[in-house]
C-alpha positions in Angstrom: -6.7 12.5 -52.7 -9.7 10.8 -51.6 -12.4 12.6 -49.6 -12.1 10.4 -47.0 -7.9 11.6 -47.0 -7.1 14.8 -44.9 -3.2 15.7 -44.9 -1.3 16.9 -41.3 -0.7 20.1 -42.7 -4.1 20.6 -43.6 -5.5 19.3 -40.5 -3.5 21.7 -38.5 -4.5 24.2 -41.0 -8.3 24.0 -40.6 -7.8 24.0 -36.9 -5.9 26.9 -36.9 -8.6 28.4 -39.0 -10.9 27.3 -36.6 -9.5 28.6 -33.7 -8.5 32.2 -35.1 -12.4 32.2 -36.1 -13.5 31.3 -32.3 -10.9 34.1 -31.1 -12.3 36.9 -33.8 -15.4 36.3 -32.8 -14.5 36.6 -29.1 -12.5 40.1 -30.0 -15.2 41.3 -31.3 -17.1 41.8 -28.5 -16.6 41.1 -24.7 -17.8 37.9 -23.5 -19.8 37.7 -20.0 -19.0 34.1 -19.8 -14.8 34.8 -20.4 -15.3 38.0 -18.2 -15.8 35.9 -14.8 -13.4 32.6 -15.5 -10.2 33.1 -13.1 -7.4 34.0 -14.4 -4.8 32.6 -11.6 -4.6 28.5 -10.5 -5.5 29.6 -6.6 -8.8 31.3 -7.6 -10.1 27.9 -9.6 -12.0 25.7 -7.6 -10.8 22.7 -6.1 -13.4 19.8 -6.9 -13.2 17.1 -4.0 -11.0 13.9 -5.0 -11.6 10.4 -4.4 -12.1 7.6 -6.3 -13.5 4.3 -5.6 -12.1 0.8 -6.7 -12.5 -2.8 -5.6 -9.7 -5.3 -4.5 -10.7 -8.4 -4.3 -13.4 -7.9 -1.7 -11.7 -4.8 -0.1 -13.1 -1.0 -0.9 -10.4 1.0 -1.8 -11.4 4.8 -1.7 -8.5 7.0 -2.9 -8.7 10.3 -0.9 -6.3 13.1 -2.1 -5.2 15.7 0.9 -4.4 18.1 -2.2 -0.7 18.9 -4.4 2.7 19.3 -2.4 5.0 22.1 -3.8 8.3 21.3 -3.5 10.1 24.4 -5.4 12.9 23.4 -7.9 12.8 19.2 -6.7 16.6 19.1 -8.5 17.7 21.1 -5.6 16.4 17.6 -3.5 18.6 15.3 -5.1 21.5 14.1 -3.7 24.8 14.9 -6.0 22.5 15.9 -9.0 22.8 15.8 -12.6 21.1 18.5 -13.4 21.3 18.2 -17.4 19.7 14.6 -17.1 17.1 15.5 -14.6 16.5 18.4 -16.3 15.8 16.5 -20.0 13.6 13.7 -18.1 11.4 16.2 -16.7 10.8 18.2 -19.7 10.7 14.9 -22.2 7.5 14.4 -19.8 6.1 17.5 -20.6 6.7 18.9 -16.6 8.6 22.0 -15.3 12.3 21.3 -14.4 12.0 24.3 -11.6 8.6 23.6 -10.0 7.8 20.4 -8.7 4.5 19.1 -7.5 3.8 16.2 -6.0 0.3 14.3 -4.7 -0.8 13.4 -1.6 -2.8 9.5 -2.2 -4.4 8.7 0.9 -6.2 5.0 0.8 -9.0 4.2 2.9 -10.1 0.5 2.9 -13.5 -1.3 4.1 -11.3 -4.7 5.4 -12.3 -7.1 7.5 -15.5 -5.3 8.9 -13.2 -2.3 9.6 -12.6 1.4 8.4 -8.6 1.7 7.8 -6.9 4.9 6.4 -3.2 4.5 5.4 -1.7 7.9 6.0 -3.0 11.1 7.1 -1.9 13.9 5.4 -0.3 17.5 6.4 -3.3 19.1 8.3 -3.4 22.2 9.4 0.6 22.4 8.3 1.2 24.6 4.9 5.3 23.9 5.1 4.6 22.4 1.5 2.2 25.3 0.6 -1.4 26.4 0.8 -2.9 23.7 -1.4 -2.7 20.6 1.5 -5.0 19.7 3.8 -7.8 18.7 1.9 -8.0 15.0 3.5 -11.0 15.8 6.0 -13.2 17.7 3.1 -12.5 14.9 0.9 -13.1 11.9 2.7 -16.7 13.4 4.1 -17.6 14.1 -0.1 -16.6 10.3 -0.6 -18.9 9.9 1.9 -16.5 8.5 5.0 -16.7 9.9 8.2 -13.3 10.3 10.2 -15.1 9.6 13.5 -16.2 5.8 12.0 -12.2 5.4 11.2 -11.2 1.9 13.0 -7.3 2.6 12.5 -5.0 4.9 11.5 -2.2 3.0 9.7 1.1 4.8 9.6 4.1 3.9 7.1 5.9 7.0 9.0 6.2 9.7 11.0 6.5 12.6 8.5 4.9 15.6 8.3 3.3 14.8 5.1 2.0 11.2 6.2 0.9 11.8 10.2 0.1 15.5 10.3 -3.5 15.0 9.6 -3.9 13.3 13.5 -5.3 16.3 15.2 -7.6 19.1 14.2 -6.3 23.3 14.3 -7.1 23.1 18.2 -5.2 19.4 18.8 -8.4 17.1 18.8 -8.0 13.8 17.5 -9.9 13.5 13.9 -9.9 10.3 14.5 -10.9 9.4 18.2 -12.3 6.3 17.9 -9.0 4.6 15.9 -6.5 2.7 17.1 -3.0 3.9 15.4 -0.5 0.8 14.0 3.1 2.5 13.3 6.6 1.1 13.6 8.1 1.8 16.7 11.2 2.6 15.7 10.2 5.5 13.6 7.8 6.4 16.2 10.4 6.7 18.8 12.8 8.8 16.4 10.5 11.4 15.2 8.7 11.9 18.9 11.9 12.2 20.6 12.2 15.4 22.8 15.8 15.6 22.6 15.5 16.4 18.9 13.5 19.3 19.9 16.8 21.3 19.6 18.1 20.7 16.3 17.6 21.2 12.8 14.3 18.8 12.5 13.1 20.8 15.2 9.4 21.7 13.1 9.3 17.7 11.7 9.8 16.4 15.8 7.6 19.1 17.1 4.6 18.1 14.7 5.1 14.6 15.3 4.4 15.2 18.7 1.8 17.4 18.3 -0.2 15.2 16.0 0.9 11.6 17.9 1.0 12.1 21.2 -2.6 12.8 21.8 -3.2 8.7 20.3 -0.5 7.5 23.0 -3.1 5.3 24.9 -4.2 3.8 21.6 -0.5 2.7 20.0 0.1 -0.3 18.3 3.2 -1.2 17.1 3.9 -3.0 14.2 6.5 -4.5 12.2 7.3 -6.2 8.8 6.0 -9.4 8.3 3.3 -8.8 10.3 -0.4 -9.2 9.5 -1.4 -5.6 11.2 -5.1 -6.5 10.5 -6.7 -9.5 8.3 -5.4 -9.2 4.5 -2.6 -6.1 5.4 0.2 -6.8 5.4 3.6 -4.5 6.6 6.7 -4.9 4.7 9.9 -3.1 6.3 11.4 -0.7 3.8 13.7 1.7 5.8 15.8 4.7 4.7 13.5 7.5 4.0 13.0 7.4 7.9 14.8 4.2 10.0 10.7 2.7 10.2 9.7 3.3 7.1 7.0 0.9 6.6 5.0 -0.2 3.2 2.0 -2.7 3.0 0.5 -5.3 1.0 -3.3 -5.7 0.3 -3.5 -10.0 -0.1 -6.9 -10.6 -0.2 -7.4 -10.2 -4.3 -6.3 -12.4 -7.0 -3.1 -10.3 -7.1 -1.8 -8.3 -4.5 -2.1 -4.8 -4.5 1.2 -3.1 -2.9 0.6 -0.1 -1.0 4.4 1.7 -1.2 4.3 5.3 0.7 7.8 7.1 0.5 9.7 4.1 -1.7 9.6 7.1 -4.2 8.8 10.4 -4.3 8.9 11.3 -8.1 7.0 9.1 -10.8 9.8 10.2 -13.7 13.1 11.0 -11.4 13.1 7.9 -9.0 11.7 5.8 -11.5 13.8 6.2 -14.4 16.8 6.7 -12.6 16.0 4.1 -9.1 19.8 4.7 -7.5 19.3 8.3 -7.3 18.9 9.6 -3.9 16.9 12.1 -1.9 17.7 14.8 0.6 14.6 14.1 2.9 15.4 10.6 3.3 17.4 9.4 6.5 19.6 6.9 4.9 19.5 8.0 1.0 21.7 4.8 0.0 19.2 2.2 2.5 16.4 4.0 0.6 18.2 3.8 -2.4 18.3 -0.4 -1.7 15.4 -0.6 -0.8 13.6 1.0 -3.5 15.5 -1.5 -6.1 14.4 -4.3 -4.2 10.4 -3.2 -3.8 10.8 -1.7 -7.7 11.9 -5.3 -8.8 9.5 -7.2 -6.9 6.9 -4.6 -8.5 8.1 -4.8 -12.1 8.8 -8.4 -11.8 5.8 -9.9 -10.5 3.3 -7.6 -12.4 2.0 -6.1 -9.1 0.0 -3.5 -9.4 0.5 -0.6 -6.6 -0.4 3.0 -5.0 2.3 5.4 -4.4 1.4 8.3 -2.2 3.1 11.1 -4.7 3.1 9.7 -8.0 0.1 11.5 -10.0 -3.6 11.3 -8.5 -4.7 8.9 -7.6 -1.2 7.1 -7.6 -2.3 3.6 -9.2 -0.4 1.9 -11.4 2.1 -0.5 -12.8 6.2 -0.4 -12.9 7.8 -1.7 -16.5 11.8 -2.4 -16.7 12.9 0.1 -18.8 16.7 -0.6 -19.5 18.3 0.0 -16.2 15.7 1.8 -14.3 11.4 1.6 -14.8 9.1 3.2 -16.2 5.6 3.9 -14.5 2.2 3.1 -16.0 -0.3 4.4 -14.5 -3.6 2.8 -14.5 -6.6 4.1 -16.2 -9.6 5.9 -13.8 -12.7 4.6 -14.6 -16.1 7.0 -14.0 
């Protein structure tokens, strides 16, 4: 063996030594430092996220409104396998029980004008304590939501328009003009729904919505909603279910909300389907059509849960996809 040649089992050997060192060391005497580092996720601190990218000549500022918990996300699937969804989550190193998803919130210098895609769950902790962060965030990145131009909605979800109004129902953004679908806008604002089980989904619609009534605009796919956005229909999560297309760069950039919830699950496996979606088999269509237009096109995209901060790339993997997320750059 050369001295340049270290085996694996020696490696892992010297590290080991290493380590048990550092540690004896440590037990040897109390350490102030160690003495005050939390012990518990909640009592780390939360650095503010966004990132900054260009496309084409649009500012794309990534702004995260903080991690989702969804419990055991199995439970969510519609006629599960649990053996198979179980081995996909832990063959990507993830909990099977405890799923977490992100909130990717895009806000783009277009055309002269602020736009923010999605808003968020405000003041709502239905998906836990950790949400809510949009407002913080966007003022460390440096973006005031009073200079907002429009609020662009791909739906009427908690999760996507519950960051409208503040804890005492102002607008956060009164200066915006709001572009949604009107179909989705009509179903999740309707007051005869007020009495069933989406009771707490129609009721904060309403409460976050209805105070931008005078400054609707309804949109629909196909349409240019402002210069180089486009809006492309993809229902089934909800029956408006909007994504959008960024068209100004030398590729497009695909902007593709609730298509999927899951960056492993819905990915791997594209025909399973979902228990908060409206239609699971229209979501289930139309996430094979925007996954195959994705994969097959190269066209690079931002989905609102997938990992922070949600960029990437879909591969064809055999018969589903496999997600490559894009690298941050500092």
């Amino acid at each position: 063996m050369t001295k340049f040649e270290l085996s694996r089992r020696q490696a892992l050997a010297a590290a080991g030594t290493g380590i048990m060192g550092a540690l004896a060391s440590r037990v040897a005497g109390p350490s102030p430092v160690l003495a005050h580092v939390p012990t518990k996720p909640q009592d780390l601190p939360n650095p503010a996220a966004y990132y900054n990218f260009m496309h084409g000549d649009v500012q794309v500022t990534m702004v995260s409104d903080g991690p989702m918990e969804l419990g055991d996300g199995r439970k969510l699937i519609k006629d599960p396998v649990m053996e198979d969804l179980t081995a996909r989550l832990e063959a990507a190193f993830l909990p099977a029980d405890h799923m977490r998803l992100q909130q990717n919130i895009p806000v783009l210098k277009i055309g002269g004008k602020k736009v923010i895609i999605d808003t968020g769950t405000g003041t709502s902790k239905m998906f836990g304590d950790a949400t809510g962060r949009l407002v913080t965030n966007m003022k460390a990145a440096g973006v005031d939501p009073t200079t907002i131009d429009a609020v662009v909605l791909s739906h009427c979800h908690p999760d996507h328009a519950g960051g409208m109004v503040d804890a005492a129902g102002k607008p956060v953004f009164p200066y915006a003009d709001v572009y949604v679908n009107e179909e989705d806008y009509k179903f999740w604002t309707d007051e005869a729904k007020l009495s069933g089980d989406m009771k707490p989904f129609i009721e904060y619609a309403r409460t976050n919505l209805l105070p931008y009534k005078d400054k609707l605009k309804f949109i629909k796919g196909g349409q240019e909603v402002l210069p180089g956005l486009q809006a492309i229909d993809a229902p089934g999560h909800t029956v408006g279910h909007t994504i959008f297309m960024l068209t100004g760069g030398k590729q497009p950039l695909a902007i593709t909300a609730d298509c999927a919830h899951h960056h492993i699950l819905f990915v791997e496996q594209p025909k399973i389907e979902f228990g908060y979606d409206t239609d699971s088999k229209q979501a289930v269509a139309t996430r094979l059509k925007i996954w195959d237009m994705l994969a097959t096109d190269r066209i690079a995209f931002v989905a609102y849960h997938f990992p922070w901060p949600g960029l990437g790339h879909l591969a064809k993997a055999g018969d589903g996809y496999r997600f490559i997320q894009a690298p941050v750059n500092q």
